[in-house]
C-alpha positions as CSV (number, residue, x, y, z in Angstrom):
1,X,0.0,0.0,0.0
2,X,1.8,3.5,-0.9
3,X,2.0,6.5,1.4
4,X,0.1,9.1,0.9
5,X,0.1,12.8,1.9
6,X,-3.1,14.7,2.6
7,X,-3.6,18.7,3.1
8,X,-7.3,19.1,4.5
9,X,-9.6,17.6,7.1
10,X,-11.2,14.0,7.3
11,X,-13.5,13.9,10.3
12,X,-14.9,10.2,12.0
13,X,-16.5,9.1,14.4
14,X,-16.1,6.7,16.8
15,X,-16.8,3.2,15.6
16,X,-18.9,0.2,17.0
17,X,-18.7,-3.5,16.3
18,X,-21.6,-3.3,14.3
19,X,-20.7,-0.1,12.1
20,X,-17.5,-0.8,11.3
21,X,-17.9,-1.5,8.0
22,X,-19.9,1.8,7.2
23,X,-16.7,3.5,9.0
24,X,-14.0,2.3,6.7
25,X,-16.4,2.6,3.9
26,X,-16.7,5.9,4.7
27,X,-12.6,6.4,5.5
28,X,-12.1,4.8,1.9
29,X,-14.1,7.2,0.2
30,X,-12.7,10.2,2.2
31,X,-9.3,9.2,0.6
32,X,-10.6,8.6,-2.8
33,X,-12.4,12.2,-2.6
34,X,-8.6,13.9,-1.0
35,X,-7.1,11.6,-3.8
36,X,-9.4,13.4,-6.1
37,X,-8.9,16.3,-5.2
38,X,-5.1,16.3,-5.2
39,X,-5.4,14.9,-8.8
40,X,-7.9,17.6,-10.1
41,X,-10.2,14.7,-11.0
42,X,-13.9,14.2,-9.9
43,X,-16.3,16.5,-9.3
44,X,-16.5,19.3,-6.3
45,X,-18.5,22.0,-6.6
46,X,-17.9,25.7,-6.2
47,X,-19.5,26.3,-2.8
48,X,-17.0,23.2,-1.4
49,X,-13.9,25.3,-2.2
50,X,-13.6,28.4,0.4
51,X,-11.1,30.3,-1.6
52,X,-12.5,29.9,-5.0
53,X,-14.1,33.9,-5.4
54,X,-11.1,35.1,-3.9
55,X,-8.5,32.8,-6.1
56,X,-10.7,34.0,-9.0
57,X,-10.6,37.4,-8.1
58,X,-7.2,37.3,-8.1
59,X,-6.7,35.7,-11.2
60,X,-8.9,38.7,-12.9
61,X,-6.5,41.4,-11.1
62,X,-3.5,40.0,-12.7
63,X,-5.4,40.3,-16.1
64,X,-7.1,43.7,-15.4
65,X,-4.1,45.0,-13.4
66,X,-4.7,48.7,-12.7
67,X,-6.8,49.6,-16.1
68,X,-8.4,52.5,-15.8
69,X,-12.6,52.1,-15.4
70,X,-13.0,52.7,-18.9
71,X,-10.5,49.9,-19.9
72,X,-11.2,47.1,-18.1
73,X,-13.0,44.8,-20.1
74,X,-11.8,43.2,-23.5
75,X,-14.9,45.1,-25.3
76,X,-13.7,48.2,-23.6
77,X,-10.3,47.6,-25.0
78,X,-11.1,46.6,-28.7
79,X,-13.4,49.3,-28.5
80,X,-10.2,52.0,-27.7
81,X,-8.9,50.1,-30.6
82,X,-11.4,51.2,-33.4
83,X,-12.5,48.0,-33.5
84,X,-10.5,47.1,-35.7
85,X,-9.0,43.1,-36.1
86,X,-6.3,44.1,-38.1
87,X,-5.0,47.1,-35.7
88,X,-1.4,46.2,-36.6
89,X,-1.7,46.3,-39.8
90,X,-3.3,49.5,-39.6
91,X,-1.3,51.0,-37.9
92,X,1.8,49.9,-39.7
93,X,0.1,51.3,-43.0
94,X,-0.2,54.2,-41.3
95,X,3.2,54.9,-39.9
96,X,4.3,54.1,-44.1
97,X,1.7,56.9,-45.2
98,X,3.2,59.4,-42.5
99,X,7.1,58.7,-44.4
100,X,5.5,59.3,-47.4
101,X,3.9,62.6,-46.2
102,X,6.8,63.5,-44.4
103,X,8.5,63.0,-47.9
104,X,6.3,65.2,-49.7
105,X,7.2,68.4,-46.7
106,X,10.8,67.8,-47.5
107,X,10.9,68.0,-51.2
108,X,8.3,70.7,-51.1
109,X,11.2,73.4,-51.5
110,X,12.7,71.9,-54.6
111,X,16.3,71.7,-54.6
112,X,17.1,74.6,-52.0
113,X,16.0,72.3,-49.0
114,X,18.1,71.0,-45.8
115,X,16.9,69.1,-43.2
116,X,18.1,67.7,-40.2
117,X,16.8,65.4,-37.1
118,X,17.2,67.7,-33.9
119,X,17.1,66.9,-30.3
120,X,19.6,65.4,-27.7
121,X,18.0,65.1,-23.9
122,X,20.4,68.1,-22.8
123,X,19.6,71.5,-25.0
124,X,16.6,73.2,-25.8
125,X,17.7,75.0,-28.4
126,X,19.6,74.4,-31.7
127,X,21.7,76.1,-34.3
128,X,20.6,74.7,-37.8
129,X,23.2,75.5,-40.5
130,X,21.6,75.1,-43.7
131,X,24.1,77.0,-46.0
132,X,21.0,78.3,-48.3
133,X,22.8,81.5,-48.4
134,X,19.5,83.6,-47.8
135,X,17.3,84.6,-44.6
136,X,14.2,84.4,-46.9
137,X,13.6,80.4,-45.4
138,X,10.9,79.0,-44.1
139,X,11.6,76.8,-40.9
140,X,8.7,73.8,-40.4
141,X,9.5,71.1,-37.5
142,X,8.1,68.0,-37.3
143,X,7.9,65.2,-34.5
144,X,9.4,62.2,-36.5
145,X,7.4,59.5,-34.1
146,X,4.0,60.9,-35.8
147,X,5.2,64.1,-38.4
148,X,3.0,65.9,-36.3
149,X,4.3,69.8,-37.1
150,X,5.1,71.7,-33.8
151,X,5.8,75.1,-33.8
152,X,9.0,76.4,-31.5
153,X,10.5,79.5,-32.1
154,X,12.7,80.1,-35.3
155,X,15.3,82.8,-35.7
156,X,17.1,83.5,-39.1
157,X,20.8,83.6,-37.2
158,X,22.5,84.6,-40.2
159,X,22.2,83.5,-44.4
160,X,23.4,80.2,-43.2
161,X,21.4,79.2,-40.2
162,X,18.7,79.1,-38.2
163,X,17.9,78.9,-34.4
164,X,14.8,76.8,-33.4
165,X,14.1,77.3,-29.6
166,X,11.9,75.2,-27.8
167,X,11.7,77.5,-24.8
168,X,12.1,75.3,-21.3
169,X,11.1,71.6,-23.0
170,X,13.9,69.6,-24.0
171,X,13.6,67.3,-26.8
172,X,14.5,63.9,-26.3
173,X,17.3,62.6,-29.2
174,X,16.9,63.0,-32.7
175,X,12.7,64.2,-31.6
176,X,12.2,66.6,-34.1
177,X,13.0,67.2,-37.7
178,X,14.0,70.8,-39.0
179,X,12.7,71.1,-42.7
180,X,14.7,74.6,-43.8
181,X,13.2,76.0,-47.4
182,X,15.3,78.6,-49.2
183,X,13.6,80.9,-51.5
């Protein structure tokens, strides 16, 4: 007969000559039911388990984590995300149409255009040498994550450069880009 280990309660009571047969009967089927148990096998119903809300409740928090209210369901989430099956995809398109339209600003000079990626996690503002030879330039910045313009101070310097201040914020590296058009 092999050893067995047990983590819960079996309760008895105390035999007689003439029930001692229902007794062991009922011993044996207490260790089926703990070998059961142990196993993950037979049947036990919810209200039998005292932890079970809170080890489900538990289990939900690790999935819901600290979402805010209006996130914390999976139709609340697909919801936030348009919807939309192929969200990766689309947003992948996306980020290939904003290159394309980021293109487009930085040929829309013709040939007298420089540009430049700004931005270093120290300065807030930057000299731009563009050696257009001409203060008649239009300055246009861009955030490259999104090509979204922004619109920091610009200073014609000299002919051959341009300042673009962005007052107390300081751009992380390579943030912006400085589109400089010559006329």
């Amino acid at each position: 007969m092999a050893d067995h280990e047990f983590f819960g309660t079996v309760s008895a009571q105390e035999a007689t000559a003439s029930d001692h047969l229902t007794i062991k009967s009922q011993v044996d089927a207490l260790i089926a039911e703990a070998k059961a148990r142990a196993n993950h096998t037979g049947t036990q119903t919810v209200a039998t388990i005292s932890d079970f809300t809170t080890a489900v409740d538990a289990r939900v928090q690790l999935i819901v984590d600290a979402a805010p209210a209006a996130l914390d369901t999976l139709n609340e989430l697909a919801a936030a995300l348009g919807d939309d099956p192929n969200f990766a995809a689309t947003v992948t398109t996306e980020l290939g149409s904003l290159d394309t339209r980021i293109d487009a600003l930085e040929s829309a000079g013709g040939t007298s255009v420089y540009k430049t990626n700004i931005g270093d996690g120290v300065l807030s503002s930057y000299t731009v040498t563009h050696n257009l030879g001409t203060l008649d330039v239009d300055v246009i910045v861009v955030r490259v994550s999104d090509g979204q313009r922004v619109w920091p101070v610009d200073k014609r310097a000299s002919t051959n450069t341009v300042t673009v201040d962005f007052g107390s914020a300081v751009p992380t590296t390579n943030q912006y880009r400085v589109i400089v058009t010559g006329h």
